[in-house]
TORSE-594274 format. One line per 3 residues: number of its first residue (from 1); their letters; for each residue x, y, z of N, C-alpha, C. Coordinates in nm, 3 decimals. Each point is the difference from the previous one (the first is absolute). Layout:
NUM = a = X/Y/Z/X/Y/Z/X/Y/Z ~ ... $
END
This chain:
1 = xxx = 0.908/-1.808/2.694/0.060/-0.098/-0.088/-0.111/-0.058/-0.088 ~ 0.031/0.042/-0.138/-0.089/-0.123/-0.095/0.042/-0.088/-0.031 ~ -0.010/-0.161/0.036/0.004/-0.115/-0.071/-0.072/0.000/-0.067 $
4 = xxx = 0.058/-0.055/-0.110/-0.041/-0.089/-0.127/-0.165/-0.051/0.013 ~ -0.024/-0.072/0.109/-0.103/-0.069/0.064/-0.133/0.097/0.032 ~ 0.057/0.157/0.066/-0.088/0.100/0.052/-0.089/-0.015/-0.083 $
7 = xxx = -0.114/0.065/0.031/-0.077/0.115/-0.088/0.034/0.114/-0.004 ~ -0.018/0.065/-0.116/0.024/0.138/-0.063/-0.082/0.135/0.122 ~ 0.088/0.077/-0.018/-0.077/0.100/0.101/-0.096/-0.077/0.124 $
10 = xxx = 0.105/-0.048/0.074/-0.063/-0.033/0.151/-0.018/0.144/0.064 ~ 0.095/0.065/-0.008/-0.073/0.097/0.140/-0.130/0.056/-0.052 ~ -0.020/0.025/-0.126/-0.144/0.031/-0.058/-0.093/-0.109/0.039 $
13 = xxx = -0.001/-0.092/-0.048/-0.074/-0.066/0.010/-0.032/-0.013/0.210 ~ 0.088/0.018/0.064/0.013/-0.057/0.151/-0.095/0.133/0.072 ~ -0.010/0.138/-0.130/-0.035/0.136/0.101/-0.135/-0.052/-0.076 $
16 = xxx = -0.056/-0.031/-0.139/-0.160/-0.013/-0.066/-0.055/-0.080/0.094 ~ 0.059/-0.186/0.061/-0.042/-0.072/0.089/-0.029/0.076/0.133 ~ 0.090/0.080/0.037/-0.020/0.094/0.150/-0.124/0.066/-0.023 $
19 = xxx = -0.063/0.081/-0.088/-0.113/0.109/-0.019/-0.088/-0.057/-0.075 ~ -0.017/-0.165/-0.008/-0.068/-0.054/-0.055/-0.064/0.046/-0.170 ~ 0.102/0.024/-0.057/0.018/0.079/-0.160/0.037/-0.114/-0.107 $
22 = xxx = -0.116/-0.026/-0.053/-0.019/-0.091/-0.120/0.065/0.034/-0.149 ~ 0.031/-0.068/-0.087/0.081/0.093/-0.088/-0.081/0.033/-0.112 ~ -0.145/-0.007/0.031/-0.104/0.071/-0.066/-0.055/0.098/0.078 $
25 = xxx = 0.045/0.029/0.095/0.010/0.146/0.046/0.122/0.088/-0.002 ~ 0.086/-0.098/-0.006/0.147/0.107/-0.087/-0.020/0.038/-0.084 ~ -0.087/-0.115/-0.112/-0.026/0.056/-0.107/-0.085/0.132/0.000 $
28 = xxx = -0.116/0.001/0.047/-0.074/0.141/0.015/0.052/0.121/0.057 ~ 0.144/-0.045/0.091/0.070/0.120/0.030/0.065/0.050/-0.112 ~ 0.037/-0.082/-0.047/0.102/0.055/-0.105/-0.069/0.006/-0.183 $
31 = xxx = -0.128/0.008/0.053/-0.092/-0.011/-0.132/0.001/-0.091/-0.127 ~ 0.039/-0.088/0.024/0.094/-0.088/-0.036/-0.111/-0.155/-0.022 ~ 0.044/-0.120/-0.043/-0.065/-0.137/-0.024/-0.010/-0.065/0.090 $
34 = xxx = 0.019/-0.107/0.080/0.030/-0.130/0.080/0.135/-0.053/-0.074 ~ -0.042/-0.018/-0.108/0.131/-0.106/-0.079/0.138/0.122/-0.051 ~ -0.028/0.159/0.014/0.067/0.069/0.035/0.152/-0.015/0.070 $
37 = xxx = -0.123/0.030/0.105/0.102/-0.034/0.165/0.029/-0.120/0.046 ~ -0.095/-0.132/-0.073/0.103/-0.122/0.037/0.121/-0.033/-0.095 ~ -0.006/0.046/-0.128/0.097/0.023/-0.112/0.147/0.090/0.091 $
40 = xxx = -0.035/0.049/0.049/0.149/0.081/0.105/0.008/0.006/0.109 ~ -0.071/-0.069/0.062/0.015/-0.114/0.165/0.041/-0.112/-0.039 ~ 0.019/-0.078/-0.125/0.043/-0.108/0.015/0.120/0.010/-0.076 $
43 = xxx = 0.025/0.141/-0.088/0.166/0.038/-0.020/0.036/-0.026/-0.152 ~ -0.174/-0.021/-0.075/0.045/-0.059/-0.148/-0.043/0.125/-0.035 ~ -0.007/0.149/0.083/0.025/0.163/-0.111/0.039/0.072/0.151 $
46 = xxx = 0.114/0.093/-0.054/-0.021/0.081/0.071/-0.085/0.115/0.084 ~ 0.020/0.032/0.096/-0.114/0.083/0.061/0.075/0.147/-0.018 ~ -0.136/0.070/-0.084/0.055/0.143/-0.031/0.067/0.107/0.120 $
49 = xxx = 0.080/0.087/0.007/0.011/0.116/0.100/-0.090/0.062/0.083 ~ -0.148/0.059/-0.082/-0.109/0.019/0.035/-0.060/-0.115/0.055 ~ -0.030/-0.143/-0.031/-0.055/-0.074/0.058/0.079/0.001/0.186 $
52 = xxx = 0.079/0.014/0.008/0.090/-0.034/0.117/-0.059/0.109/0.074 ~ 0.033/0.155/-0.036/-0.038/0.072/0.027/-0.161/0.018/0.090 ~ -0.061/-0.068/-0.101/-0.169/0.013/0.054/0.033/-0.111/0.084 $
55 = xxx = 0.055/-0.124/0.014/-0.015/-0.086/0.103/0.093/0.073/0.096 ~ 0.065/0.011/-0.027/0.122/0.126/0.155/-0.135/0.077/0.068 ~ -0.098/0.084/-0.098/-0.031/0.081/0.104/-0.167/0.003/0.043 $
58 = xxx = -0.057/-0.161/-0.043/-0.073/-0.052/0.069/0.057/-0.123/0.121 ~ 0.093/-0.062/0.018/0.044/-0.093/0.129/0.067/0.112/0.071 ~ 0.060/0.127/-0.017/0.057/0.133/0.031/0.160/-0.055/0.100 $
61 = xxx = 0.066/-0.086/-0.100/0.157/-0.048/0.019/0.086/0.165/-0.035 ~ 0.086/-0.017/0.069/0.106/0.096/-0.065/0.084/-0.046/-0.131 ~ -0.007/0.132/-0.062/0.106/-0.006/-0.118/0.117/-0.070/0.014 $
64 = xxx = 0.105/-0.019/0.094/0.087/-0.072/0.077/-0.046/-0.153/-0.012 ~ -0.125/-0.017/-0.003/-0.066/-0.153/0.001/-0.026/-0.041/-0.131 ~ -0.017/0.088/-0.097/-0.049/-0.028/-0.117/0.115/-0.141/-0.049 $
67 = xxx = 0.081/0.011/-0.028/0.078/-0.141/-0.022/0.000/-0.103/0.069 ~ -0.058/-0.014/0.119/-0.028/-0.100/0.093/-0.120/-0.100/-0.054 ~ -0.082/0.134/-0.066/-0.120/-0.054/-0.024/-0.027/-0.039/-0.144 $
70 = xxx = 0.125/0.054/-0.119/-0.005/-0.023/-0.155/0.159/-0.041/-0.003 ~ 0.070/-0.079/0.091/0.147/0.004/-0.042/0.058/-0.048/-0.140 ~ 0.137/0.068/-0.012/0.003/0.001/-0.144/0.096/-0.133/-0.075 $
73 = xxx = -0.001/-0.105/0.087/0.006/-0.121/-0.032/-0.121/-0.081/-0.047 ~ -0.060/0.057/0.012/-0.154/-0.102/-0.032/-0.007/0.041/-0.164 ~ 0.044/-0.113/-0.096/-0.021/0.038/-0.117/-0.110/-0.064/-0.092 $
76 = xx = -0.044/0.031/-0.080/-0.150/-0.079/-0.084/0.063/-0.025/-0.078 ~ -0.078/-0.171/0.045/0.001/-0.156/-0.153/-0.028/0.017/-0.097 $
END
């Protein structure tokens, strides 16, 4: 469930806190900025296919999970 109240992509954010993954090391996963990946962790751009992708198959979630972890209620301000 997302409330209003949540933050954007909790289960992301709940698996980066688990493996101790900064989002300037998302960023270097995904070759990418800091203000990048906080720009679509906090839901004001979408996160590309490929971006999901490279995060799917570095935390190594199933495809089945992929919406758990980018659901498609989470829309950018």
């Amino acid at each position: 469930m997302n409330l209003k109240h949540d933050k954007p992509y909790a289960e992301l954010r709940a698996m980066m806190r688990k493996y101790e993954i900064s989002q300037a090391e998302l960023g270097r996963l995904l070759k990418k900025s800091v203000v990048y990946v906080n720009t679509r962790i906090t839901a004001k751009k979408d996160w590309t296919l490929s971006d999901m992708y490279i995060i799917q198959d570095f935390f190594g979630f199933a495809d089945a999970d992929l919406a758990k972890f980018f659901p498609r209620e989470v829309t950018t301000k």
